[in-house]
C-alpha positions as CSV (number, residue, x, y, z in Angstrom):
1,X,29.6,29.9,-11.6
2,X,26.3,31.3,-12.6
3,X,25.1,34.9,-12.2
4,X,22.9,34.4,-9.6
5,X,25.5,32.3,-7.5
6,X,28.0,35.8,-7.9
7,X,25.2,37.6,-6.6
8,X,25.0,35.3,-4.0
9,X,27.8,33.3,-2.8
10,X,26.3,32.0,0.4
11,X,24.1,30.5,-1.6
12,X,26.8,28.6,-3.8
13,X,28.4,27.8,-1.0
14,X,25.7,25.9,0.2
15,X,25.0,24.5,-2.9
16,X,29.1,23.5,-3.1
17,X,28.4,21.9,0.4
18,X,25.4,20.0,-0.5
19,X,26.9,18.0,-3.3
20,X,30.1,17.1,-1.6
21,X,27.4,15.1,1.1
22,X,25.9,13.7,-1.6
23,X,29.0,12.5,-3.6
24,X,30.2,11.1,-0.2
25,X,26.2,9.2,-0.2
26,X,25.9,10.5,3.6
27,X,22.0,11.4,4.3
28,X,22.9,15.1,5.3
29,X,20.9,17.2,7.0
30,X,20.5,20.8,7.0
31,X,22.5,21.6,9.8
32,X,25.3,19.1,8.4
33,X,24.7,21.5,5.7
34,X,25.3,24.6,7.0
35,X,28.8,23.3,9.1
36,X,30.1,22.0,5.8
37,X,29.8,25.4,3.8
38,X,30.7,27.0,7.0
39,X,27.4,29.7,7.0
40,X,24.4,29.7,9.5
41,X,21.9,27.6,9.9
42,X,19.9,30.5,9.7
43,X,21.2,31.0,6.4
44,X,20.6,27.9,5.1
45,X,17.3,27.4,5.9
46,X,16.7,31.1,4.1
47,X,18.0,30.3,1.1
48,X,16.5,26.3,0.8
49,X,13.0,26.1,3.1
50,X,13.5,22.7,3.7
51,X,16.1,19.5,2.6
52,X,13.5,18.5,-0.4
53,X,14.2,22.1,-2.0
54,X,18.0,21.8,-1.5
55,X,17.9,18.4,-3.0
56,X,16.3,19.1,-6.2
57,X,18.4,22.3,-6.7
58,X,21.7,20.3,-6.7
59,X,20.0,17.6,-8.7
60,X,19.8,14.8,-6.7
61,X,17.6,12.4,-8.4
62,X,17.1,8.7,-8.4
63,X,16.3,6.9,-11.8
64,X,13.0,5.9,-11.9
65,X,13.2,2.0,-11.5
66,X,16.0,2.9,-9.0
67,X,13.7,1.9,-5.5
68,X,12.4,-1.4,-7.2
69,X,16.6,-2.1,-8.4
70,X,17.6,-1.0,-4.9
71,X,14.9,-3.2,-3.0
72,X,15.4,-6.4,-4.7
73,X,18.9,-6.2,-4.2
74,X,18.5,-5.5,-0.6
75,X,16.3,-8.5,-0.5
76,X,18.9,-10.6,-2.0
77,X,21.8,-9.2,0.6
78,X,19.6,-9.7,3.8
79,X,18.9,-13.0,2.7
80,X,22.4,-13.7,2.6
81,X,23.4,-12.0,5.1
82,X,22.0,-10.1,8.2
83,X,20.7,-6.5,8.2
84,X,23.5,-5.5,10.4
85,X,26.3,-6.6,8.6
86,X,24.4,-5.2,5.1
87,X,26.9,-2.8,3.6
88,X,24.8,0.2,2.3
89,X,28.3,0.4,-0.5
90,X,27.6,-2.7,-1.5
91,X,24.0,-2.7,-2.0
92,X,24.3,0.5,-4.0
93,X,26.8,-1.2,-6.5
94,X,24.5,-4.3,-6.5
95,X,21.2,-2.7,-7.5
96,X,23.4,-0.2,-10.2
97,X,22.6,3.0,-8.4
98,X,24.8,5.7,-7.3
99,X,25.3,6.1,-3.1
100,X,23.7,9.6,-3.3
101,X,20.8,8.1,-4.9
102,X,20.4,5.0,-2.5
103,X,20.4,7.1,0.4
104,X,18.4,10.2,-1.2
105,X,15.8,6.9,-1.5
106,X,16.7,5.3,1.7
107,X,18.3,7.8,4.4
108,X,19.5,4.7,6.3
109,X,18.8,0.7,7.0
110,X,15.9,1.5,9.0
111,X,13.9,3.3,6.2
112,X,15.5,0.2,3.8
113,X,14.0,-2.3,6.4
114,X,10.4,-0.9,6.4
115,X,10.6,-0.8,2.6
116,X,11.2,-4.7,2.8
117,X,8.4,-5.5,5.3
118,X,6.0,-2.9,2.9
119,X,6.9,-4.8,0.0
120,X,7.7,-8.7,1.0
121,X,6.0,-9.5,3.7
122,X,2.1,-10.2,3.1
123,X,0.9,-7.2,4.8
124,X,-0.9,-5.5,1.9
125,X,-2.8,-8.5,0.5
126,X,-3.8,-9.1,4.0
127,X,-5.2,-5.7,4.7
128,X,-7.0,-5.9,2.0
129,X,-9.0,-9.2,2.7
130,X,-10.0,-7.6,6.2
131,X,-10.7,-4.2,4.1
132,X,-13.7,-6.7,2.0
133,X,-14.6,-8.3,4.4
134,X,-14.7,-7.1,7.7
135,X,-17.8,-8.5,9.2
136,X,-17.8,-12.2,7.5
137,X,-17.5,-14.6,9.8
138,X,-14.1,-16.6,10.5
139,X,-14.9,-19.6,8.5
140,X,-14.5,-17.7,5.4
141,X,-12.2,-14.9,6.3
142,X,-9.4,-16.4,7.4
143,X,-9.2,-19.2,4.6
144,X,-8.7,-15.9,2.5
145,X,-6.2,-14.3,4.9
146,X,-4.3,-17.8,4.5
147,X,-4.3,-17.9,1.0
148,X,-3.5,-14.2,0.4
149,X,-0.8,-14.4,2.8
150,X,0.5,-17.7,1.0
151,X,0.8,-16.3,-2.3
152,X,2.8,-13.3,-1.0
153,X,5.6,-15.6,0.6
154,X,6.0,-18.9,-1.7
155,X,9.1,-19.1,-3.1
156,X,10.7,-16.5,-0.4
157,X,11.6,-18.8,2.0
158,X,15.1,-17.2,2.1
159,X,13.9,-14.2,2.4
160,X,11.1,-14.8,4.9
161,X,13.2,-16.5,7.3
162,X,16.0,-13.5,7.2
163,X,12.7,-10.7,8.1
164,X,11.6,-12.9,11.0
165,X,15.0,-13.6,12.2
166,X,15.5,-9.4,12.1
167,X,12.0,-8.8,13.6
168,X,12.4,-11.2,16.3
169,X,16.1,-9.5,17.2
170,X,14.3,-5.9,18.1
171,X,17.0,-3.8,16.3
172,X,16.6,-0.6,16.2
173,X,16.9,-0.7,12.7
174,X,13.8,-2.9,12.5
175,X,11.6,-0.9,14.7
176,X,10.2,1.5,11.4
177,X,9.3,-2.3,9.7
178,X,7.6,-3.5,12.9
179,X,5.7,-0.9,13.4
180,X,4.6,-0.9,10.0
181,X,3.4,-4.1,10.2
182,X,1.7,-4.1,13.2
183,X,-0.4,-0.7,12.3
184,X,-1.4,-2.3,8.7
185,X,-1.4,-6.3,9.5
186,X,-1.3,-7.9,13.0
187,X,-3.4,-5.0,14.6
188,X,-6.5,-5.6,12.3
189,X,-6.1,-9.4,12.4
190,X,-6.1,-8.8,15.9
191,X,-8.8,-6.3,16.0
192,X,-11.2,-9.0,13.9
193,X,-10.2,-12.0,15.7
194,X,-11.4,-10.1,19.2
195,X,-14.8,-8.8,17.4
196,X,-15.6,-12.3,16.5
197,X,-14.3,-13.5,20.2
198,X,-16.7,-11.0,21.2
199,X,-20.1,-12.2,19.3
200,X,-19.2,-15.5,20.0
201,X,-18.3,-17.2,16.3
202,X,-14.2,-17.8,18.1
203,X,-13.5,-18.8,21.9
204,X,-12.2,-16.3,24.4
205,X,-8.5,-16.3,25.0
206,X,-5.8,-13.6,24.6
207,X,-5.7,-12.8,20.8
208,X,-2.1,-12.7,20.2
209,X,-2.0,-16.3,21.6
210,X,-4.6,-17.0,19.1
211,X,-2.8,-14.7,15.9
212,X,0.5,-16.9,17.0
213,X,-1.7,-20.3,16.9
214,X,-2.8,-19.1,13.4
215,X,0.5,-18.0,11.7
216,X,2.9,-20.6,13.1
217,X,1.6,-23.3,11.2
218,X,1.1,-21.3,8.2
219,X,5.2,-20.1,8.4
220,X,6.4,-23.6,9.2
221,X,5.2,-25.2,6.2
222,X,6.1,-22.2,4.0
223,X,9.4,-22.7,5.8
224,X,9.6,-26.3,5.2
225,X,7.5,-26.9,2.0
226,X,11.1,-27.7,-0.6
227,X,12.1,-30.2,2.6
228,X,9.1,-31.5,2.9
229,X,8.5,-32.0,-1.5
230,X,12.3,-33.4,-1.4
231,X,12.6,-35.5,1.3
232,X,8.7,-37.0,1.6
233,X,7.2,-36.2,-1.6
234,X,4.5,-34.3,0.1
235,X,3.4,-31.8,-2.9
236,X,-0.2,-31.2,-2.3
237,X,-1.1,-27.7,-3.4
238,X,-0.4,-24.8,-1.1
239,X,-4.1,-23.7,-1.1
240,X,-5.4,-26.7,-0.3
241,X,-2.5,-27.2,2.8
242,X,-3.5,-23.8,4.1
243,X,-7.2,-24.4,3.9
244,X,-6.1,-27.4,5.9
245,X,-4.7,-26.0,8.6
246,X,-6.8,-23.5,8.8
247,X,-9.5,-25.7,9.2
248,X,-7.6,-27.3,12.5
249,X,-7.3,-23.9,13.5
250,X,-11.3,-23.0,13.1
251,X,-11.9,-26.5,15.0
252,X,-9.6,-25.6,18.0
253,X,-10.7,-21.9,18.3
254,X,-14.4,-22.7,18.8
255,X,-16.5,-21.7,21.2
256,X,-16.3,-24.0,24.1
257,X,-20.5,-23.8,24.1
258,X,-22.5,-23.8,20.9
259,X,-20.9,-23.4,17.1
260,X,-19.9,-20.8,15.5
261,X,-22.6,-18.8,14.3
């Protein structure tokens, strides 16, 4: 025992406390804290002013390619299985990581979830073709929004199909991901497709009708690309099918009097 924890023996019993949670992997909180080393909460929060201080005192770090390790993994599990039935054991012995340091990274399958949507799905590319362009008219942005999207999924289709299936269910453990993408992705599409509804360049109906009309196509080839090269020797290259049906979307979105501007 060091000097300071003689001095201070609440203080090591805290510390005592704190890495028997974190041996166990449990995402502990300060109160589980203070019960375990049987002192005030009062106490603990004293000696440690938040759970980030305790955590670095006792040591608790990640490797630094752990969250990359930890994610793929997790993307390989959920593919093969669903995020309920995940076991948080046996993702930490597939991605090489200890349990402390899976959940010091991920405190549970909700934050693990949201890190799947951040990094798999094609929210980012997506934000930032609506980021460059944000006042081009649909004709051109949402070829791009095809195409980025397009890139971000081929070869996923596994793990694609296993996020939808999980969004679709409204867990609770999916709500963090949802979210996410709605405040980075789907709102912004949304929020462009009514600015261009509203200077006339894409007819009037209720936007997430016409988001849906735009990404189910997109998916369902995506989904059914490997059938479709296998069974019908359609291979035609995925840019050109997305411009395609992109196209048939422009043609059926526009206005009902006039062009498109």
């Amino acid at each position: 025992m060091s000097a300071l924890s003689r001095r201070h023996p609440a203080r090591a019993r805290v510390l005592d406390a704190s890495r028997r949670l974190a041996a166990r992997g449990e995402s502990f909180t300060l109160a589980e804290v203070a019960s375990e080393a049987r002192v005030s909460r009062a106490t603990v929060h004293r000696l440690f002013r938040n759970r980030q201080a305790l955590l670095a005192e006792i040591d608790v770090y990640p490797e630094p390619d752990a969250r990359e390790r930890i994610t793929r993994a997790a993307g390989d599990l959920i593919t093969a299985h669903t995020l309920d039935s995940l076991s948080m054991d046996e993702l930490a012995d597939q991605a090489g990581v200890s349990r402390a340091s899976l959940y010091r990274l991920f405190p549970g399958k909700a934050a693990l979830f949201r890190e799947l949507v951040r990094v798999y799905s094609p929210m980012e590319p997506v934000r930032k073709v609506l980021d460059s362009m944000p006042d081009r008219p649909p004709e051109e942005v949402m070829p791009a929004i095809a195409r980025a999207a397009g890139q971000r999924l081929e070869g996923r289709v596994g793990l694609v199909r296993s996020l939808l299936y999980e969004v679709a269910g409204l867990g609770l453990d999916t709500v963090e991901g949802r979210d996410l993408a709605v405040q980075e992705a789907i709102g912004p599409v949304i929020a462009y497709i009514v600015r261009q509804m509203a200077v006339g360049r894409l007819r009037a109906m209720h936007p997430m009708l016409a988001v849906q009309a735009f990404v189910g196509p997109l998916l369902v080839h995506l989904l059914t690309r490997d059938v479709a090269r296998q069974l019908l020797g359609y291979d035609e290259p995925l840019d050109s099918v997305l411009d395609e049906l992109v196209t048939t979307w422009l043609r059926g979105m526009a206005p009902e009097r006039g062009g498109m501007s």
